[in-house]
Backbone as JSON Lines, residues from 0, in Angstrom:
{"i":0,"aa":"X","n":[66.49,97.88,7.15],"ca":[66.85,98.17,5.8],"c":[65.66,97.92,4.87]}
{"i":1,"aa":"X","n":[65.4,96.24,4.89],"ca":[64.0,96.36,3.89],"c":[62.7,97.52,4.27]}
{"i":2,"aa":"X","n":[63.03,97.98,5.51],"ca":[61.46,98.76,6.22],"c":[61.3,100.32,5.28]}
{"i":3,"aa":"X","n":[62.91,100.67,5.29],"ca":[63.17,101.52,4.82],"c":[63.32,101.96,3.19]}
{"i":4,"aa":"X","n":[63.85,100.68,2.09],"ca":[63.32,100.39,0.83],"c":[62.14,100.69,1.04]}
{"i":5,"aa":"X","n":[60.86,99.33,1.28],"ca":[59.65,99.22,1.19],"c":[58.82,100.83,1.4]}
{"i":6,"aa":"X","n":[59.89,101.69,2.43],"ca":[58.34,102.92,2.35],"c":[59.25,104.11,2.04]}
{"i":7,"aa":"X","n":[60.29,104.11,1.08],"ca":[61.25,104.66,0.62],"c":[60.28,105.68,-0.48]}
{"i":8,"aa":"X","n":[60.58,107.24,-0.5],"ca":[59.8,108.02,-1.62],"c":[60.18,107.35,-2.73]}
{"i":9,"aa":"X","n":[61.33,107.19,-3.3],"ca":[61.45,106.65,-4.7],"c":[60.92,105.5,-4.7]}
{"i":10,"aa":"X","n":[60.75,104.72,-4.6],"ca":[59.87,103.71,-4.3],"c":[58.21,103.66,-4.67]}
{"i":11,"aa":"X","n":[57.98,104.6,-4.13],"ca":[56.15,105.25,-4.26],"c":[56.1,105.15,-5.81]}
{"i":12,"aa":"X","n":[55.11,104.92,-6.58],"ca":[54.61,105.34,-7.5],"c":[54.89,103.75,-8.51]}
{"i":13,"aa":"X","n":[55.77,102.91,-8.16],"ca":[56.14,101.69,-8.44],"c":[55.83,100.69,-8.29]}
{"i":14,"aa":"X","n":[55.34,100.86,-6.9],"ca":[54.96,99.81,-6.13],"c":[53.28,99.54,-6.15]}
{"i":15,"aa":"X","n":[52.65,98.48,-5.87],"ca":[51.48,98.51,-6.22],"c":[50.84,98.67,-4.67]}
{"i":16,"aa":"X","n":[51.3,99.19,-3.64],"ca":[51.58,99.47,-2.09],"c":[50.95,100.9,-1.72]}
{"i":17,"aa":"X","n":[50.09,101.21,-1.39],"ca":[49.54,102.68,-1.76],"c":[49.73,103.41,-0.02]}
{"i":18,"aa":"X","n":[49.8,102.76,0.91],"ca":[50.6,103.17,2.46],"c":[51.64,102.26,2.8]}
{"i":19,"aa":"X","n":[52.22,103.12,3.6],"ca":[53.26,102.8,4.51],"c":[53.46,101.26,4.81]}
{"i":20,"aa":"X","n":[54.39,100.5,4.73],"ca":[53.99,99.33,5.35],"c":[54.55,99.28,7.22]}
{"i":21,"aa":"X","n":[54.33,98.87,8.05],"ca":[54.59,98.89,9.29],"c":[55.73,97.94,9.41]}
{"i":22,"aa":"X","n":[56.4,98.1,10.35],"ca":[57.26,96.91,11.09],"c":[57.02,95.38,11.2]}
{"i":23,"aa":"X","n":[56.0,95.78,11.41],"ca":[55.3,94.37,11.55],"c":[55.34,93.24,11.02]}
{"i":24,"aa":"X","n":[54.96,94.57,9.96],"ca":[54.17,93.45,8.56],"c":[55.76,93.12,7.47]}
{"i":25,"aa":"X","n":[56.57,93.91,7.79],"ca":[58.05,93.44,6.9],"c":[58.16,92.69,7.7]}
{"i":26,"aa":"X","n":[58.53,92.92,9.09],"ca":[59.29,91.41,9.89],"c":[58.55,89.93,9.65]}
{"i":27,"aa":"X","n":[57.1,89.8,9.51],"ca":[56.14,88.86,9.06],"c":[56.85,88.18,7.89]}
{"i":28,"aa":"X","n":[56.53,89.4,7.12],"ca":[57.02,89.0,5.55],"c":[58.17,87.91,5.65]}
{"i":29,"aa":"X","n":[59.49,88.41,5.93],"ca":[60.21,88.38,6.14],"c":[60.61,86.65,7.0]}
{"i":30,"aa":"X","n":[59.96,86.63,7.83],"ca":[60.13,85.31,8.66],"c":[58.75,84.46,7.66]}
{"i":31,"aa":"X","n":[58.06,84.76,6.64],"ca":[57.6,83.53,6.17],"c":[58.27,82.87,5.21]}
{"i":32,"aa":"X","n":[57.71,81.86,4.74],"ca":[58.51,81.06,4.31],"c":[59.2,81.15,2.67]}
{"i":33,"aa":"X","n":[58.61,81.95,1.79],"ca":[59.39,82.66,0.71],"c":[59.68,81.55,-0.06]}
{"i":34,"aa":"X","n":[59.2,80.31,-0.29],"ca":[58.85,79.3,-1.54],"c":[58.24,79.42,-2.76]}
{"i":35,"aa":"X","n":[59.13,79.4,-3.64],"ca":[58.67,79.73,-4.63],"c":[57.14,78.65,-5.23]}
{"i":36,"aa":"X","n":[57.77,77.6,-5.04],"ca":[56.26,76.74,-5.55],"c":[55.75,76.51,-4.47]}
{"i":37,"aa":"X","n":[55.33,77.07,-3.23],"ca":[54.56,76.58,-2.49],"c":[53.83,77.81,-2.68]}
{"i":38,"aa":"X","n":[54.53,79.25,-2.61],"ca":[53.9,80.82,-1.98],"c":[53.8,81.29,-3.5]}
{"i":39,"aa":"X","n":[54.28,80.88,-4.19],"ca":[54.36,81.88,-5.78],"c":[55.14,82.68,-5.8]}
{"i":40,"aa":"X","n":[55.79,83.19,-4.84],"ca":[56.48,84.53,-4.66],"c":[57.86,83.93,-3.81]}
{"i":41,"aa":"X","n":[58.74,85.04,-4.48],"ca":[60.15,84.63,-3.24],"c":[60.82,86.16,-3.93]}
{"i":42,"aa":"X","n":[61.4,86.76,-2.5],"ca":[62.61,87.4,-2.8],"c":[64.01,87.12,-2.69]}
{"i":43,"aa":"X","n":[65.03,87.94,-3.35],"ca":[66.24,88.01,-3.18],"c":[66.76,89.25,-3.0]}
{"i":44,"aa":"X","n":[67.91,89.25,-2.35],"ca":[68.8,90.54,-1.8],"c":[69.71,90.62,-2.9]}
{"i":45,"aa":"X","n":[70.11,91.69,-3.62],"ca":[70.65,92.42,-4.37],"c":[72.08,92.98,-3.59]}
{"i":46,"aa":"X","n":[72.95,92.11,-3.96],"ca":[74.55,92.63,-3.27],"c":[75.49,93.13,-4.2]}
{"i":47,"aa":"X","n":[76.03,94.43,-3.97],"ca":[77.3,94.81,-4.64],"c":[78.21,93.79,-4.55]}
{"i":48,"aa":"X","n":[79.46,94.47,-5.24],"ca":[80.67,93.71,-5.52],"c":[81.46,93.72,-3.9]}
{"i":49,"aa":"X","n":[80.88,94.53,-3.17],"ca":[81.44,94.0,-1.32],"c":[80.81,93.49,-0.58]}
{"i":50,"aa":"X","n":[79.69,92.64,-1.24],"ca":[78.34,92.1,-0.36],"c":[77.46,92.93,0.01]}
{"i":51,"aa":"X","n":[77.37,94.24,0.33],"ca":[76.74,95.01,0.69],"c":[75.01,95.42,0.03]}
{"i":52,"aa":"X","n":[73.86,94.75,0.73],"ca":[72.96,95.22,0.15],"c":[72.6,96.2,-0.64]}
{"i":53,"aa":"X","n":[71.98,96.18,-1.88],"ca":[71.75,97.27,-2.11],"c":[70.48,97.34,-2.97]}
{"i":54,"aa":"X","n":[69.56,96.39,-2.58],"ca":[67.95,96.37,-3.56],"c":[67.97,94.81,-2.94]}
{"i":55,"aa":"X","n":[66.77,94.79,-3.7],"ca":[66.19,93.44,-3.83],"c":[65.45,93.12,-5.63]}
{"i":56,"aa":"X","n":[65.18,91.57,-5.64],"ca":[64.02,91.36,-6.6],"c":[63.39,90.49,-5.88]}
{"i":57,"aa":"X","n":[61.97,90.86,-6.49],"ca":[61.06,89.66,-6.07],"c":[60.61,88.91,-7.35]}
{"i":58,"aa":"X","n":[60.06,88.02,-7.06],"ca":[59.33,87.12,-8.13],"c":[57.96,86.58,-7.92]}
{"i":59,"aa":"X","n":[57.11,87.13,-8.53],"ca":[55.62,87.49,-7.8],"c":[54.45,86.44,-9.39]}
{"i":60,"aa":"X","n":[53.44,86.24,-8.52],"ca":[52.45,85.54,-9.19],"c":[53.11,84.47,-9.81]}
{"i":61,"aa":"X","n":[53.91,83.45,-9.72],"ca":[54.51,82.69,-10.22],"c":[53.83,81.6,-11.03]}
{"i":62,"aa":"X","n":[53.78,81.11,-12.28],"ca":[52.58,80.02,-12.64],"c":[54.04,78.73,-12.62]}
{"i":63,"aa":"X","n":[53.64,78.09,-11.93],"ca":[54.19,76.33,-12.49],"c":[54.48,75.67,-13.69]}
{"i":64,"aa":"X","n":[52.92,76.28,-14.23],"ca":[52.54,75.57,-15.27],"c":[53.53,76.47,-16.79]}
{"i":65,"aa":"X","n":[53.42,77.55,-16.54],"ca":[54.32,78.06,-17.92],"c":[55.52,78.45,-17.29]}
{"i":66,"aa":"X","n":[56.45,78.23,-16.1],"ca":[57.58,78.74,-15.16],"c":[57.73,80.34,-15.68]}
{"i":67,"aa":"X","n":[56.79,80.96,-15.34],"ca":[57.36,82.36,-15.44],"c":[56.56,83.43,-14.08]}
{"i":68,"aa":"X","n":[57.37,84.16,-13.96],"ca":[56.92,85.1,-12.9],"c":[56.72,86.95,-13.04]}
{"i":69,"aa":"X","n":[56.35,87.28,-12.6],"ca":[56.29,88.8,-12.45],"c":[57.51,89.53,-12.03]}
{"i":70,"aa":"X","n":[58.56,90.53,-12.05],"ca":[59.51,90.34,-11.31],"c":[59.53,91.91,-10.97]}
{"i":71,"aa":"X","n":[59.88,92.25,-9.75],"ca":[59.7,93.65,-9.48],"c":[61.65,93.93,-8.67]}
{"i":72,"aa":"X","n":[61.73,95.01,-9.06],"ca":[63.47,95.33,-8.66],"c":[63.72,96.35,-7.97]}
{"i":73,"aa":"X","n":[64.19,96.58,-7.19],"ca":[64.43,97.56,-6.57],"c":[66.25,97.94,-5.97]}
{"i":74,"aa":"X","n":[66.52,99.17,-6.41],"ca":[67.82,99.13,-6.17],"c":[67.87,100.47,-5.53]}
{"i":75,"aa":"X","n":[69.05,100.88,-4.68],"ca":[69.02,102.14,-3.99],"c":[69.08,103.09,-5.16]}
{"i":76,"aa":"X","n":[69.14,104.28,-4.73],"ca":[68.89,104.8,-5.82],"c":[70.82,105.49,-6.1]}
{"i":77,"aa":"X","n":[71.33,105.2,-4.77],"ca":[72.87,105.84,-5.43],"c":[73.46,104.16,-5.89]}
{"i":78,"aa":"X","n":[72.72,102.9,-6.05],"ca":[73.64,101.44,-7.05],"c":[72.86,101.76,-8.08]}
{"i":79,"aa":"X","n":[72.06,102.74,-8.34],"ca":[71.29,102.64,-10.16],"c":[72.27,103.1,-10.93]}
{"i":80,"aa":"X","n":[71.87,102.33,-12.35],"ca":[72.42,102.45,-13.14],"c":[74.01,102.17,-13.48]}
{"i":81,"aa":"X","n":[74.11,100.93,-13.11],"ca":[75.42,100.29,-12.89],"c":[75.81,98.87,-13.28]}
{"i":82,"aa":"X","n":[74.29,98.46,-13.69],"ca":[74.29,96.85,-14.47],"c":[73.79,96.03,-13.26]}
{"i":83,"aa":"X","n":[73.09,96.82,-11.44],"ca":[73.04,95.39,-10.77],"c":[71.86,95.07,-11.03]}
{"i":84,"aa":"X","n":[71.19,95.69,-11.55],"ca":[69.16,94.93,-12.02],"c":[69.69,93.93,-12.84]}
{"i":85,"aa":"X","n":[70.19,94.24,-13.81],"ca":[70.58,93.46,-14.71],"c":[71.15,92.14,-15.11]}
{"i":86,"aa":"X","n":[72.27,92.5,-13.7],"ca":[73.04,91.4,-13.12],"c":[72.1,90.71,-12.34]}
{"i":87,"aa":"X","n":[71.05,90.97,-11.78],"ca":[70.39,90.34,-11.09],"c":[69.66,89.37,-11.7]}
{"i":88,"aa":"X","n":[68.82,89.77,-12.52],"ca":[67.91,89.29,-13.57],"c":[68.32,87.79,-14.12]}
{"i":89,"aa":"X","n":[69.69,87.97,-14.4],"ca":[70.58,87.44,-15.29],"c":[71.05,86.27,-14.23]}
């Protein structure tokens, strides 16, 4: 699922990701450790109202020092526009 977001056409042009990412390198991702104050960065899974994935956010470049982060969203493109970025955010 994330393999398929991550090298998803709608996706392209958003992302600061300019190829494909491989298997690999999501499953990597994926099994590290995703701390926010240790890595700067952490994601979360984006669930409808039946649990059902449907995006993610991340939280990228994170400073300590002023607690704020970068935040990038991604939602399928048939849950847009329905309040879950929003809800997410929030």
């Amino acid at each position: 699922m994330l393999l398929a977001w991550e090298n998803s056409a709608d996706a392209q042009g958003v992302t600061q990701v300019q190829e494909p990412l491989s298997a690999e390198f999501v499953a990597r991702h994926i099994l590290s450790s995703q701390n926010l104050a240790t890595d700067l960065q952490q994601r979360f899974v984006v669930l409808d109202g039946s649990g059902s994935p449907i995006g993610t956010v991340d939280l990228l470049d994170y400073s300590p020092a002023t607690a704020s982060a970068d935040i990038g969203i991604y939602i399928t493109p048939q849950a847009r526009r329905q309040g879950y970025a929003t809800q997410a955010i929030a």
